[in-house]
C-alpha positions as CSV (number, residue, x, y, z in Angstrom):
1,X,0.0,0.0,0.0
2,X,1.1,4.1,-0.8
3,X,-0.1,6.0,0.8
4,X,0.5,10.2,-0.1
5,X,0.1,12.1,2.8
6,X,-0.2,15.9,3.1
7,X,0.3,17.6,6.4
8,X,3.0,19.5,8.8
9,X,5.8,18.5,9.7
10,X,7.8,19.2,13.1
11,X,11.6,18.7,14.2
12,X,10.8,18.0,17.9
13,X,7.5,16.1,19.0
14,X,5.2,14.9,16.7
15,X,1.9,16.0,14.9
16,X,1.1,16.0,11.3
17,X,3.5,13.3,8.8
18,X,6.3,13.3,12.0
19,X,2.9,11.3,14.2
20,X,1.5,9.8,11.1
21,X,4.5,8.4,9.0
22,X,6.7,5.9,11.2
23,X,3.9,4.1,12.6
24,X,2.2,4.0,9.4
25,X,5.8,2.4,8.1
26,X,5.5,0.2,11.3
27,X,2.4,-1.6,9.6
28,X,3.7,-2.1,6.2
29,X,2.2,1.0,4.6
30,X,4.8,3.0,2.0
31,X,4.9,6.9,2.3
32,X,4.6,9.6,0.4
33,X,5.0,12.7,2.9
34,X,4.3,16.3,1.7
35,X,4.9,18.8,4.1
36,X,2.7,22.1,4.6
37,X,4.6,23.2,7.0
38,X,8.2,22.5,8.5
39,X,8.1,24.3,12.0
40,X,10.6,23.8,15.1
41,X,7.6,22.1,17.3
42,X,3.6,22.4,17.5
43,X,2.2,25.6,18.2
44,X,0.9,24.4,21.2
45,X,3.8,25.6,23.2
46,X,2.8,29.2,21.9
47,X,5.9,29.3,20.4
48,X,7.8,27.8,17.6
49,X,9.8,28.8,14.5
50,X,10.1,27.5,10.9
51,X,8.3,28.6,7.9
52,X,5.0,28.0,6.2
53,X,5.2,26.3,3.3
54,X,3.1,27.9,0.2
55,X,0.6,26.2,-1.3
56,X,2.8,26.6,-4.4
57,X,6.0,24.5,-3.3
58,X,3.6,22.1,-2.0
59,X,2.0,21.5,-5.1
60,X,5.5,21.5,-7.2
61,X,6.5,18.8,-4.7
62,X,3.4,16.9,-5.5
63,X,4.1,17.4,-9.2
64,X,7.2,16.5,-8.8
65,X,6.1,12.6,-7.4
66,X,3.1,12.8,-10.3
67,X,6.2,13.3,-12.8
68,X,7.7,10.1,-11.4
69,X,5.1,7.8,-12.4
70,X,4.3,6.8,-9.1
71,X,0.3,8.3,-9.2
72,X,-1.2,4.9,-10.4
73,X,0.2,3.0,-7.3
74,X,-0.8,5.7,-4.6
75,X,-4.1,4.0,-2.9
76,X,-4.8,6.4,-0.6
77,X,-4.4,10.1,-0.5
78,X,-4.0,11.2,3.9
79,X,-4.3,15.2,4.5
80,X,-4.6,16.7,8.4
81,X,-4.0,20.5,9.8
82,X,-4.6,22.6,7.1
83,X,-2.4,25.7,7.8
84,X,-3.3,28.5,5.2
85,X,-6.6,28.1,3.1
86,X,-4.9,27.5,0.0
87,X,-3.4,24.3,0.9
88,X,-7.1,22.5,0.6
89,X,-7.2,23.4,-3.1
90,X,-3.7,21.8,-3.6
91,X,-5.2,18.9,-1.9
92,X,-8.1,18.7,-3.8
93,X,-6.4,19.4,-7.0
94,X,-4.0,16.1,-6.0
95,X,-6.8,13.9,-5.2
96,X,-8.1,14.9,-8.4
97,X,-5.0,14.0,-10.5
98,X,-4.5,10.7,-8.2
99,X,-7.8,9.6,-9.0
100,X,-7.6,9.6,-12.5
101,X,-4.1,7.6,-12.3
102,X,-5.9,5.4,-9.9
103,X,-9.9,5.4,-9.7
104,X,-9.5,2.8,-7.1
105,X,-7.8,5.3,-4.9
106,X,-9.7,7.2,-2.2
107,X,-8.7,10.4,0.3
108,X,-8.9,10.4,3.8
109,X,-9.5,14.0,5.5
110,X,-8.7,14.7,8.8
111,X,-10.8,17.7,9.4
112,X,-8.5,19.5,12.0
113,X,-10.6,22.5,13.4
114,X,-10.5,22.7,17.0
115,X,-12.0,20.9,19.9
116,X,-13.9,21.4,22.7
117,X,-11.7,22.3,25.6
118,X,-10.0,24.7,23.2
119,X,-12.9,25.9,20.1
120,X,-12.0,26.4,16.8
121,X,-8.1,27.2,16.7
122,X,-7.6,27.6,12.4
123,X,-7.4,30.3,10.5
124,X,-11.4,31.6,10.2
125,X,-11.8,30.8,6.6
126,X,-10.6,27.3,7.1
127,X,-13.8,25.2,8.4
128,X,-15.5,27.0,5.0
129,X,-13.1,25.4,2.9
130,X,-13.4,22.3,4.7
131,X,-17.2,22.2,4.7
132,X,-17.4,23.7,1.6
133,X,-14.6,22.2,-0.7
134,X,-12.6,19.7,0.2
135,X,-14.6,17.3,2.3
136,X,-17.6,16.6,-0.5
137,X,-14.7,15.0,-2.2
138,X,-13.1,12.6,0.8
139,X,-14.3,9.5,1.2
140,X,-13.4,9.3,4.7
141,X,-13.3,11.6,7.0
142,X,-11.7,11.3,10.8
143,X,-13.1,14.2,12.7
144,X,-13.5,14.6,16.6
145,X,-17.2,14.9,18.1
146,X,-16.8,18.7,18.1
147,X,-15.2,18.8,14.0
148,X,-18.3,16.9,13.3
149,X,-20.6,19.4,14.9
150,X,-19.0,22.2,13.6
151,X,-18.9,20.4,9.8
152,X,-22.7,19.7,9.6
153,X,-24.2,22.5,12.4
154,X,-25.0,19.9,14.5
155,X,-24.8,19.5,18.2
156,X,-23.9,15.5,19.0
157,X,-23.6,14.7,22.5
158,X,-25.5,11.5,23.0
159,X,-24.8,8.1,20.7
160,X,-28.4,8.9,18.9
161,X,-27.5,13.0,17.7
162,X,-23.6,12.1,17.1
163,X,-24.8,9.1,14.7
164,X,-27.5,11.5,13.4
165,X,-24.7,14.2,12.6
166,X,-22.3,11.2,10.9
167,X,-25.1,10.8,8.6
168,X,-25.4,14.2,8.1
169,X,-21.6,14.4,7.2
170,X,-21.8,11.0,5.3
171,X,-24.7,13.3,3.1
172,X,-21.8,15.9,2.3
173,X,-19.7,12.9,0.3
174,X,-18.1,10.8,2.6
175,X,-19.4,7.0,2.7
176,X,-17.1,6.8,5.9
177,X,-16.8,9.0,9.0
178,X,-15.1,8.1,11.7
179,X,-15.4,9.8,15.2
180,X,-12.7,10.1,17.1
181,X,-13.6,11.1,20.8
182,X,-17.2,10.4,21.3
183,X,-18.1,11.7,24.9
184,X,-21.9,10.9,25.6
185,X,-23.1,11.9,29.2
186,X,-24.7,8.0,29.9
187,X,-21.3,6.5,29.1
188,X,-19.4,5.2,32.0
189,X,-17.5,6.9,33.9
190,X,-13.7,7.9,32.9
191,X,-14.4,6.7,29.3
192,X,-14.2,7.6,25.7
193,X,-15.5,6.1,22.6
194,X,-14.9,6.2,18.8
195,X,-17.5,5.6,16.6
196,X,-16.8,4.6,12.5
197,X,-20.1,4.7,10.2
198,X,-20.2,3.4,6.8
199,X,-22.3,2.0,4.3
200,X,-22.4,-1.7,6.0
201,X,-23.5,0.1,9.6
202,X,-22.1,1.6,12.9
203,X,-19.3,0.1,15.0
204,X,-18.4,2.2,18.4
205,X,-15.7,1.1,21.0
206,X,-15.1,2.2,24.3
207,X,-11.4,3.1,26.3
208,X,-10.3,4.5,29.4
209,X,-10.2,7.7,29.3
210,X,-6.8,8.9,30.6
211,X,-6.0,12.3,32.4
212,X,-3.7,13.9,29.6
213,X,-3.7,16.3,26.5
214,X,-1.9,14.6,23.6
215,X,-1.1,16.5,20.9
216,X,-0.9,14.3,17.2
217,X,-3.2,11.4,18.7
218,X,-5.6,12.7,16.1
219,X,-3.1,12.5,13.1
220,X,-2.1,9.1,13.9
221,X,-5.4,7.4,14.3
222,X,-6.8,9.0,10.9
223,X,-3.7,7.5,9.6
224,X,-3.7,4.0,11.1
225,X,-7.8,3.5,10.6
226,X,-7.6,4.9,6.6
227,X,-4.8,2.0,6.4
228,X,-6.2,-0.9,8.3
229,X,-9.8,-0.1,6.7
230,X,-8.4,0.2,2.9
231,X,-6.7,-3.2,3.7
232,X,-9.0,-4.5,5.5
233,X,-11.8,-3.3,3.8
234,X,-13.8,-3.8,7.5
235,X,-14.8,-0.7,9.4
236,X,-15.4,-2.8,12.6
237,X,-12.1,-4.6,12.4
238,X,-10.5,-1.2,11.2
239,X,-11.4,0.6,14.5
240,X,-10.5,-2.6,16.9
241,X,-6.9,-2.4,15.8
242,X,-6.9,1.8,15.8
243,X,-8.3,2.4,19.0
244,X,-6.0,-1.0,20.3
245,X,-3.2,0.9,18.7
246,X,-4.2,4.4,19.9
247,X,-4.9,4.1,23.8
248,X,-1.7,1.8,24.0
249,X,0.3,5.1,22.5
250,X,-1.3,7.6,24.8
251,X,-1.0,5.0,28.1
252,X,2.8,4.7,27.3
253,X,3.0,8.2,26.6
254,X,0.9,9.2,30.0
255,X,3.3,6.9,31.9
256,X,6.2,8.4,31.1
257,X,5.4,11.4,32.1
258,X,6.1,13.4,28.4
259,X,4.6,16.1,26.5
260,X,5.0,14.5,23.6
261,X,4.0,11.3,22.0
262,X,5.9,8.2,22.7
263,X,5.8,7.4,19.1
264,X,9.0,5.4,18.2
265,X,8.6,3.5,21.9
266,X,5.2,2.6,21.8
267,X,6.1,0.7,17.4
268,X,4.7,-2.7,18.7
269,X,1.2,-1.6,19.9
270,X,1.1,-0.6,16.2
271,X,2.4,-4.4,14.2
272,X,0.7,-5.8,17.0
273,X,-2.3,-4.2,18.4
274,X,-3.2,-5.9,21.2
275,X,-7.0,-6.2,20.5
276,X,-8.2,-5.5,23.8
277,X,-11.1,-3.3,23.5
278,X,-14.7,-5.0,21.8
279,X,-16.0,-3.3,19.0
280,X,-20.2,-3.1,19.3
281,X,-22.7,-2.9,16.1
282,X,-24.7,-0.3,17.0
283,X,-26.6,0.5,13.8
């Protein structure tokens, strides 16, 4: 499998292609990374240095891969943070060009807006663009319970609304939409779900819900599920291995104590998700 991915990239930590690449290697996957941006660290410290890349270079770099052949074999097309509006018609444009090399080929958006300790944290005209232009032509989509809201003016809280809103987002172009912190107030205690909807039905598994901010947990369970369910071709087994994968990243990473993601120490919860949580039809 290729797969192209389009997101930021950081020296220290890791969000964007430096959360999604090596454990996407880990699993067998091949690829492609195109940065967006190429900053110091993730602007979550407030602070951080490096440029933004236009959307310009980043489509001469795409180009660049188009012009060596390798568009037929790229199966999936992976974009996150979107840093300046034009970057989603570069993406677009790619998964345009991709398609017609491939038609088997499908995008996976990861609708980065905000969330809902923090709000909406992108540039204002950037949910437009992602409502507007770029997610009618995804096929999957991997947005938190608030990206959904804000995507389809919805308000999910409970399992009923928040599968009522994927259906709402599923009605915008995507035949899969996968959400990635479901918190419904008759869930038990110190828990979080994610739910995946798709053509065949809806799948949601529970974790323990553990006491930490992670920043890049989102970009590397939009990259693992869009892998394991294009090979798989199984939403439900698809989310048993992410959210296996997942909470097994953020529990080594809460252990030790770090900021940052435990990405390279945590490689065998990846090739060998432990399979610990069940995964309930639910639709």
């Amino acid at each position: 499998m290729k797969i192209l991915s389009i997101q930021s990239a950081v020296a220290y930590g890791h969000v964007g292609n430096s959360a999604a690449v090596f454990p996407l290697q880990r699993i067998g996957v091949e690829v492609l990374p195109v940065y967006t941006v190429n900053f110091s660290n993730h602007t979550g410290y407030g602070a951080w240095r490096g440029p933004l890349i236009s959307p310009n270079d980043v489509r001469d770099v795409i180009t660049g891969i188009e012009e060596r052949g390798v568009f037929p074999e790229i199966d999936v097309v992976l974009s996150g943070y979107q840093g300046g509006e034009g970057i989603g018609d570069v993406i677009v444009d790619a998964v345009a060009r991709v398609k017609a090399a491939n038609p088997s080929a499908v995008y996976a958006c990861d609708p980065v807006m905000g969330n809902a300790n923090s709000g909406c944290f992108v540039a204002p005209a950037i949910p437009e663009l992602l409502r507007e232009r770029v997610v009618p032509v995804a096929d999957i989509i991997t947005p938190n319970q608030f990206e959904l809201g804000y995507l389809t003016g919805t308000e999910p809280d409970t399992l009923v609304s928040t599968l009522e809103s994927a259906d709402a987002a599923r009605e915008m172009g995507p035949s899969t939409v996968l959400v990635t912190s479901v918190e419904r107030p008759d869930r038990e205690r110190e828990t979080i779900e994610m739910l995946v909807v798709d053509d065949a039905g809806a799948w949601i598994a529970q974790t323990p819900l553990l006491p930490m901010k992670a920043n890049g947990s989102g970009d590397v369970t939009a990259a693992l599920f869009t892998a394991h369910y294009r090979r798989l071709g199984d939403a439900a087994q698809a989310l048993a291995h992410t959210v296996s994968s997942v909470f097994d990243l953020l529990r080594t990473t809460h252990e030790s104590g770090s900021r940052e993601l435990q990405l390279v120490e945590s490689q065998t919860f990846y090739a060998h998700p432990r399979l610990q949580f069940p995964v309930r039809q639910v639709r």
